[in-house]
N, C-alpha and C positions, 0 to 999 in steps of 0.2 A: 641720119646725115645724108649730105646732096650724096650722088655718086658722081665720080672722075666725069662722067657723059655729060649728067646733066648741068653740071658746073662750066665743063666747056661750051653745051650749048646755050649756056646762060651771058658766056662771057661773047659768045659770037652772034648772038644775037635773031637767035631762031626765031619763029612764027609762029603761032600756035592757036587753034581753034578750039574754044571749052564751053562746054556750058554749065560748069560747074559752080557760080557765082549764081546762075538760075534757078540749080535747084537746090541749093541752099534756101532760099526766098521763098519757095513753094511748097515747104518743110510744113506742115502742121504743128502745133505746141504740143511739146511732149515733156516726157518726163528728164530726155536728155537737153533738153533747152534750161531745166529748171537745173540742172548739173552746173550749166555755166554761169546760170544767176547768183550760185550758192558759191560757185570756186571764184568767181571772178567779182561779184557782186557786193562781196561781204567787208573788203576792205575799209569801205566807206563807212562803216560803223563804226571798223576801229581808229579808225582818222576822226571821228567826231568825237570815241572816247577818249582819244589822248588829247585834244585841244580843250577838255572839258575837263577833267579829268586836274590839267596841270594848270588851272585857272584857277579852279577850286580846291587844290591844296598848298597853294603858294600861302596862305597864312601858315598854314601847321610848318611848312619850312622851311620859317624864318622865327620858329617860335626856339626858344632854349630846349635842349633837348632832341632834337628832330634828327639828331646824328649828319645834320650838313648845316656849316654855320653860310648862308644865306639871306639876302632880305626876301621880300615879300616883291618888291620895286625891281628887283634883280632875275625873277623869277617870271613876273608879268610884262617885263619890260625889255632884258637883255635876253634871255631865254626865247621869250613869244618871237622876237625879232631874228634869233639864230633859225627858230625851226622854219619862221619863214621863207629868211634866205637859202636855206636848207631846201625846201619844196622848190622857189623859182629853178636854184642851180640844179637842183638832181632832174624838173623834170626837160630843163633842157639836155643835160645831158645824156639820160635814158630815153629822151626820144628822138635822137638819134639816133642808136645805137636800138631803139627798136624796130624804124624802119630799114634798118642795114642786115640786122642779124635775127630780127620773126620776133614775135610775139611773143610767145610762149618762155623762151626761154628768156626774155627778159621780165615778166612776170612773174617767174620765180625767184631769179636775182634781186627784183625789188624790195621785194615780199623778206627775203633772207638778211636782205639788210636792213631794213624795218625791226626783225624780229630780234638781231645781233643788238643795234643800236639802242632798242627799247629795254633788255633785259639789262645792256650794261650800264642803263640809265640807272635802272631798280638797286644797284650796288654803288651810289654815287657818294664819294667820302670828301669832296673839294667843288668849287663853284667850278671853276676849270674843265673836271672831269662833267659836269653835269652839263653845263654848255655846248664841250664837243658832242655828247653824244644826243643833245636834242638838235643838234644840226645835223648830227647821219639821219636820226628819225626823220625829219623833215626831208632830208635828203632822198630816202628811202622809199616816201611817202608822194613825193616830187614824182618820181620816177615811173611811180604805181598809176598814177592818172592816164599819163602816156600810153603805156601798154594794156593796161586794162579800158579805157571805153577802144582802142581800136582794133580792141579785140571782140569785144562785146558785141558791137556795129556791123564784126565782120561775117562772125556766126549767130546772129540773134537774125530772125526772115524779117523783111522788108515790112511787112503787115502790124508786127509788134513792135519795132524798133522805137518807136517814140516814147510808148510808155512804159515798157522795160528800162532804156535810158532814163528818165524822169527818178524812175520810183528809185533806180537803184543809185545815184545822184543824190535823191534825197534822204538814202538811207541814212548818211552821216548824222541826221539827228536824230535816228534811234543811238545812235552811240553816244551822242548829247545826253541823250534823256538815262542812259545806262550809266555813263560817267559823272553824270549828277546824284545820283542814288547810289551808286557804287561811293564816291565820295563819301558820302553822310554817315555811312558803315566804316568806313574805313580810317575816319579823323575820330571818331567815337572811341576816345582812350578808355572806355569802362570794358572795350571788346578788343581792341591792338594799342601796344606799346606804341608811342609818339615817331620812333626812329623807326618802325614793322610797317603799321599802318600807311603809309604815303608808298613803301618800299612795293608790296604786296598788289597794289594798283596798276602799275607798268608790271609789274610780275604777270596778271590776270591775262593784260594786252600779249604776252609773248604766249600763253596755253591760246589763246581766242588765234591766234596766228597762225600756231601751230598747225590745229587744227584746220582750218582757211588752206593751209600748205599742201595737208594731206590729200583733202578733197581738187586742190589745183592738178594734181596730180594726172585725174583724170579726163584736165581739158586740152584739147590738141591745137596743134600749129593751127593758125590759121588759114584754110586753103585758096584762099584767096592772094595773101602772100605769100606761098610756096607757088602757086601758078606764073607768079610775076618774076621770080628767083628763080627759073630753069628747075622746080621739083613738081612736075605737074603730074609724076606718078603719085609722088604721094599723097596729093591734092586726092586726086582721084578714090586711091586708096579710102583719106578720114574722109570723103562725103560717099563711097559706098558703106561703108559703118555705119553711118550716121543715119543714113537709106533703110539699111537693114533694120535696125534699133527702133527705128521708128513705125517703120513698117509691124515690124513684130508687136508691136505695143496698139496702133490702130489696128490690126486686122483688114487693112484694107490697102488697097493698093493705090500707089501715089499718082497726081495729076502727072503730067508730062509738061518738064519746063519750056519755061517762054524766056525763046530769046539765045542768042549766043553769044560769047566773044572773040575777038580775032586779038590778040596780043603777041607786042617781041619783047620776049625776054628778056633781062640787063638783071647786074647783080647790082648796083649800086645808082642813088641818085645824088646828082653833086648840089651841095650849099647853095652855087649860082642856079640851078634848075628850080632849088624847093623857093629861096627868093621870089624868083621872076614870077611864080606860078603863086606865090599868095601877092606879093607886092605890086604884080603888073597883073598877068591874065587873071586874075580872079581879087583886083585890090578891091572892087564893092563890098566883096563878102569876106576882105578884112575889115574894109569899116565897119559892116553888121559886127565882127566877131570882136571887134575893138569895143566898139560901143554898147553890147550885151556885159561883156565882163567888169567895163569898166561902172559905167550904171550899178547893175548889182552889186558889186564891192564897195559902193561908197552908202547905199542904201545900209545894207546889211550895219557896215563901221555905224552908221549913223544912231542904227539902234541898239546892236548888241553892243559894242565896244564899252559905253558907259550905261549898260543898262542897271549894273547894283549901284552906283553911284546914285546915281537919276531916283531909284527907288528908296534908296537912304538917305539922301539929301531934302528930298524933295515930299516925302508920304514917311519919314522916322521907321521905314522896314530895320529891324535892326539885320547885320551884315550877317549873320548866319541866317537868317531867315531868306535871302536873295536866291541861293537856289533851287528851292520850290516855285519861284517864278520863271524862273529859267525853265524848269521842266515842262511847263505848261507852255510857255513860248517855241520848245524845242518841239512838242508832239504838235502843235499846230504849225509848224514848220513842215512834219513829217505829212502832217495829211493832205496838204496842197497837191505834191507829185504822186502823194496816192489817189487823189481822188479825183484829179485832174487831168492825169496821164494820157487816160483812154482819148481823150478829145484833142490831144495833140496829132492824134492817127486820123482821129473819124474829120474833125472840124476842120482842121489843117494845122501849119505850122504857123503862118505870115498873120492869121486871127488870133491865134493862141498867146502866140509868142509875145506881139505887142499889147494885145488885152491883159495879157496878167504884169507886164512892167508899167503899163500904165496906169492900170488900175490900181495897184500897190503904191504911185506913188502918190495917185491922188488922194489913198486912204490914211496916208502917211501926210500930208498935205492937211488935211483935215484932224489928224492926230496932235500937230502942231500946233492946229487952232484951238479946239478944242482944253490944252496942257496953257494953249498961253493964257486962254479966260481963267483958268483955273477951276475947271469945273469936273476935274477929274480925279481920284482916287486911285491907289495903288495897284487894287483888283480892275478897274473898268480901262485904267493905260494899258493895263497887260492884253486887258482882253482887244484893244486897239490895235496893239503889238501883235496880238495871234490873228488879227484880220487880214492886215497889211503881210505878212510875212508868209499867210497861207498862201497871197498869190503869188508872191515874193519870190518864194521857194523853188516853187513849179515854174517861173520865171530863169531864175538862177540854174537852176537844172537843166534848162533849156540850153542855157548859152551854150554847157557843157555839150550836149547832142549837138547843135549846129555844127560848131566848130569840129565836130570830129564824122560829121555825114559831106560838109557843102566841097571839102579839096579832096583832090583825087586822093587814091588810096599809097599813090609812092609817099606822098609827105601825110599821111593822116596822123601820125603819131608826132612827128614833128610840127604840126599844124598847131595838134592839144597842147604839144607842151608851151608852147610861142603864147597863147593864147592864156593859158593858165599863168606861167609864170605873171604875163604883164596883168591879169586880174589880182593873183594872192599879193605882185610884190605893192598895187597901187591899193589897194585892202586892206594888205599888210604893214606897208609903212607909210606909205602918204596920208591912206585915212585915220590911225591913229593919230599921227604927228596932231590932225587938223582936230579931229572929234575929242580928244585927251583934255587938247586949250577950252572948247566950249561947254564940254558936259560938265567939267573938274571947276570952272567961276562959281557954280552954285547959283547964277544967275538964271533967272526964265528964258529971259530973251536972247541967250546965247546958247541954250538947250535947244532952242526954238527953230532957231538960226540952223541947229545942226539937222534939225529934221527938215526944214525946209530946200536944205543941202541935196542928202540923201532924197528926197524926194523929186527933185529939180531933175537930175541925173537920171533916176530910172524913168523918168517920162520920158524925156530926150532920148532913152535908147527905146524907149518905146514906140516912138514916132522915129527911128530909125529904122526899127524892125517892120513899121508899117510899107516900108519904101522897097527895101531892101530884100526881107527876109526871104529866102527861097523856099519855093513847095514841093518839099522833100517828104512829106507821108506819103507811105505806102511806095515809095517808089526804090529800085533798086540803086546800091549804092551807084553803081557804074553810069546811070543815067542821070543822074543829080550831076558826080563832078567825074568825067571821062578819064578814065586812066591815063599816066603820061606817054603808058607803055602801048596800049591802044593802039591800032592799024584807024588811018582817018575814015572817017562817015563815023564814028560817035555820036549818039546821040544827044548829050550833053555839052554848052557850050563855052567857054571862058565867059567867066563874069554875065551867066544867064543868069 
């Protein structure tokens, strides 16, 4: 906790010189970097097995028997929409409340309500009960975005930050690819009772939590905001631990950082500050962050949202057989931001960034042509689908890193969740509403239509990113977007 000092000097608005944001940056990759991939990183897994997860057991219940009288429409429909709502409202809400009150301990809060709201899913006996508590999960989940990449951003060094963010962004569809197979085990009534089976799935998500909880345990306040908050001892304090551990681990003695900061201290930034500073001083790199999220979200709708339809309607997949396609579309999800990461650092961001939404959309552009001659089979869509969404992915991942490196660090978590929210809730409700009416005709040319959609969109943010996007590899957070709190000569400029 602050002390009585440093609170007052927080509140009167001290000075203070550090270079404790330097040499955080000039860290080497260790073993304790891979601490905060594993506490911080792993969420995203479980966020892509609970959206995967409750996708593919909404048949088993709505079937008789299933211990919750439900449809199937109720499940994929009013549910998918609560958890949405759920993530917009919670990550606005948690991200405020994590640039006001630190990082850390709102990461654990998330995380807690996540893990309440999932277990009391697992003992659901009313559609009512089941509803509220996929809107805390969402809620919970909402919250986790916020605090967790500005945290990640904040102790991950400048040299790794891109493809660290990337992979662990795109971790979510190992949790896809887990929650799809976990499924298949788990509806399998020759191995769990009808009413067990669905229950024991969100049971899995609160142990996998759990766990994720314990190891949080061991990652600290960010020192970056405790510098800004009038706690610059204890700054000091977790980056000489951090010094030591490291040190002790190479054998060798560290470079000497580059670079210093001058900052005054404030315990709070107000609504009108974090506004004017995305809306005015920095509105270009809303539009970038407007136009990345929105792009990919309507991409993505375009092909997952009816993808077992499209494969049943269209190639007679029968409906239990659809999530083996899934699985394959999710691991060529996963390998984009793994395999792509690095060149986010080495090539840059402003090439990277609009070559893989462009270029996803043009594959996706060509996917369309290709479905509307009808020259395509259920095996060679997919594998169309695994082309377009490898870039996709690594795309999509991106938005997420932009938006939580390009605004100063008083609104970073407030930034993510602004930005998130208005990606999941235009994702989430507008592109179903849209892609639901086209995929569901059973028509070619209104499938077509949808891909041409999706496609249109992530070009356009692609060729926004060409304009816009800022060349933030390798460079320190504070140089990309100036603190607010900063003493003037910053190197960073409004809307550079």
């Amino acid at each position: 906790m602050a002390t009585g000092a440093s609170a007052d000097a927080a509140r009167d608005g001290r000075t203070i010189t550090t270079r404790v944001p330097a040499r955080l940056d000039r860290l080497p990759w260790s073993r304790w970097h891979w601490t905060i991939v594993i506490g911080l990183g792993t969420v995203w897994i479980l966020d892509g097995l609970e959206v995967t997860v409750v996708g593919n057991i909404a048949s088993r219940l709505s079937e008789p028997g299933s211990g919750l009288a439900i449809s199937s429409a109720q499940v994929t429909g009013t549910a998918a929409a609560l958890y949405v709502a759920g993530a917009c409202v919670g990550a606005l809400f948690w991200g405020r409340l994590t640039d006001r009150h630190g990082r850390r301990k709102l990461f654990m809060v998330t995380l807690a309500v996540y893990l309440a709201a999932t277990a009391l899913t697992s003992i659901s006996f009313a559609p009512w009960w089941f509803f509220t508590f996929r809107f805390l999960t969402g809620f919970g989940i909402g919250g986790e975005y916020a605090a967790i990449n500005s945290a990640i951003d904040e102790l991950i060094p400048a040299h790794h930050r891109g493809r660290v963010d990337l992979i662990i962004n795109g971790s979510f569809w190992v949790g896809a690819v887990g929650g799809s197979l976990l499924s298949i085990v788990a509806l399998n009534t020759d191995l769990l009772p009808k009413d067990v089976g669905w229950r024991l799935t969100f049971a899995l998500g609160v142990v996998l939590g759990l766990v994720i909880l314990l190891v949080r345990r061991n990652v600290p306040e960010s020192p970056r905001w405790l510098l800004i908050h009038g706690r610059e001892r204890e700054a000091e304090e977790i980056v000489a631990s951090i010094e030591r551990r490291v040190t002790a681990e190479k054998g060798t003695s560290l470079p000497e950082p580059a670079g210093e900061l001058v900052i005054h201290q404030r315990r709070s930034i107000t609504f009108t500050e974090i506004a004017r500073t995305l809306f005015h001083d920095y509105r270009r790199r809303s539009v970038l962050g407007f136009s990345l999220f929105i792009g990919q979200a309507f991409l993505y709708n375009a092909i997952t949202f009816g993808f077992g339809a499209i494969l049943t309607a269209f190639f007679d997949v029968p409906t239990g057989d659809t999530g083996y396609y899934f699985v394959v579309i999710a691991v060529g999800n996963f390998l984009g931001p793994l395999l792509l990461g690095k060149l986010f650092d080495t090539v840059g961001r402003r090439v990277m960034i609009s070559s893989t939404y462009i270029l996803s959309g043009l594959l996706l552009f060509l996917t369309a042509w290709l479905f509307d001659r009808g020259v395509l089979t259920a095996g060679t869509l997919t594998a169309c689908w695994c082309a377009v969404l490898f870039f996709a992915s690594a795309g999509a991942s991106s938005a997420y890193l932009t938006v939580s490196e390009i605004f100063p660090m008083e609104t970073r978590a407030m930034s993510i969740a602004f930005f998130y929210a208005l990606g999941t809730a235009a994702g989430g409700i507008s592109g179903p509403l849209l892609f639901a009416d086209l995929t569901g005709t059973g028509k070619v040319s209104d499938t077509v239509l949808a891909f041409r959609i999706g496609a249109g969109l992530m070009c356009a943010a692609g060729l926004v990113a060409a304009a816009l996007a800022v060349n933030a590899e390798r460079r320190p957070l504070e140089e990309i977007a100036t603190p607010l709190t900063a003493a003037p000569g910053g190197a960073a400029k409004a809307d550079a």
